[in-house]
C-alpha positions, 0 to 999 in steps of 0.5 A: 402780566397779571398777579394770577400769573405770578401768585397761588390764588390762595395767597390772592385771596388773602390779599384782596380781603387784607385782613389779620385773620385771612393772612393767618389762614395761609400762613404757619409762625413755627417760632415768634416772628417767622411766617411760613406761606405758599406764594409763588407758581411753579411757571413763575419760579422757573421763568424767573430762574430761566432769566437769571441764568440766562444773564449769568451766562451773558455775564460770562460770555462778555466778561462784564463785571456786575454787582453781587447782592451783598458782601456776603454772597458770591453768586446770585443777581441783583434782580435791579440790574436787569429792568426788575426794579419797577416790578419788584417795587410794586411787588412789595406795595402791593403784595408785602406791604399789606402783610408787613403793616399787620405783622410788623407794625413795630419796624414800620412795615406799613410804611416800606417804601423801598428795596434790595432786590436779588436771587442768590445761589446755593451749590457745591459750586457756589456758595455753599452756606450763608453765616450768622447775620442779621439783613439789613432791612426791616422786613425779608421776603424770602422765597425759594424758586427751586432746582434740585438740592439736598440741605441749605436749611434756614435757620433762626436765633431770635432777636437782639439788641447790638450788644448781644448780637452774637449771644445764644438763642434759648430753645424756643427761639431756635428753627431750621426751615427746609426750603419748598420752591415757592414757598415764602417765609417772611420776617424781620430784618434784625431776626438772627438767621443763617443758610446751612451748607447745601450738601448736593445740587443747587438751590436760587432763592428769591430775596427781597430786603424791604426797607422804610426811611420813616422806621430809620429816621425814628430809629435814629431820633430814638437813639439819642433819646434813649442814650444813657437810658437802661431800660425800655418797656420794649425789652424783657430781661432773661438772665443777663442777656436781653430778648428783643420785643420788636422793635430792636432798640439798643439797649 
């Protein structure tokens, strides 16, 4: 199928000109580090959601035991399992990586080179919220592909180095994103989110975890290097609790 099936041409034209500012045409940041953007047609959300619910109803109907997305949600697929992956990673070299590489240098959104691809479900029936947590990714796309629902707001809390993972966000750190169907919202792996309860009707989103081992194998060297070290140029100190600057090295 050609991206004009999949994409708004808005979104198209960002990418063919893949510069900074033509990214910054589409998208709003309503806090640092979270960016808000029209992605997906309507005709693509739904043929999607048609397909994930049609395996659902296969999975029941023959008792087959599948993998969930993560150890954290109950319902949902992993887009993988049913002949997606080719097509997911060319999603993401072709569509994510260009918007990464500007955004998130810092985590090595230039150089993703794999992913974790899954549809997750929200409902009164389903699961119903998603706690505090970090993904395990460098970069998450995050699109909601629609149905009809009230709540399941995202919600942020900044960043954090391991230490201070659980600590209180500050204000100006602090966001509930109500969810549009096709509407991407992109952002680093380790930035502090959650889903609130979904209070009626049912919510499936797309999610995408990007990850780059060129950004993990550095990730792992800096840590020994900066063992025993106090402070870093990439962290600013607030009180007694450390605000990461991408990217999130132990501190």
């Amino acid at each position: 199928m050609s991206p004009t099936s999949f994409f708004l041409p808005s979104f198209l034209k960002a990418i063919r000109e893949n510069k900074e500012q033509s990214f910054r045409n589409i998208l709003v940041e309503p806090t640092a580090g979270v960016y808000i953007f029209d992605m997906l047609k309507p005709n693509f959300c739904n043929m999607l959601m048609s397909e994930v619910e049609h395996f659902e109803r296969w999975v029941r109907r023959t008792n087959w035991r599948i993998m969930r997305p993560n150890t954290m949600n109950k319902y949902g697929v992993v887009l993988d399992d049913f002949g997606l992956e080719t097509m997911l990673g060319q999603f993401m070299d072709h569509y994510i990586r260009p918007m990464s590489g500007v955004f998130f240098p810092e985590v090595g959104g230039s150089t993703l080179d794999s992913h974790h691809g899954f549809v997750v479900e929200y409902g009164a029936n389903k699961d119903a919220e998603l706690g505090f947590h970090v993904d395990d990714s460098e970069v998450t796309l995050n699109v909601c592909l629609g149905k009809q629902f009230h709540g399941g707001e995202l919600f942020f809390r900044g960043i954090r180095c391991d230490k201070h993972i659980n600590s209180e966000a500050y204000s100006e750190e602090v966001l509930d994103y109500g969810h549009v169907p096709g509407r991407a919202v992109l952002h680093c792996g380790r930035h502090r989110n959650g889903v609130k309860a979904t209070t009626s009707g049912n919510q499936l989103n797309l999610i995408l975890w990007c990850r780059s081992s060129v950004f993990r194998e550095l990730k792992k060297y800096q840590k020994i290097v900066l063992t025993g070290v106090q402070s870093v140029e990439m962290i600013r100190k607030k009180g007694s609790v450390c605000q990461l600057q991408l990217p999130n090295w132990s501190c």
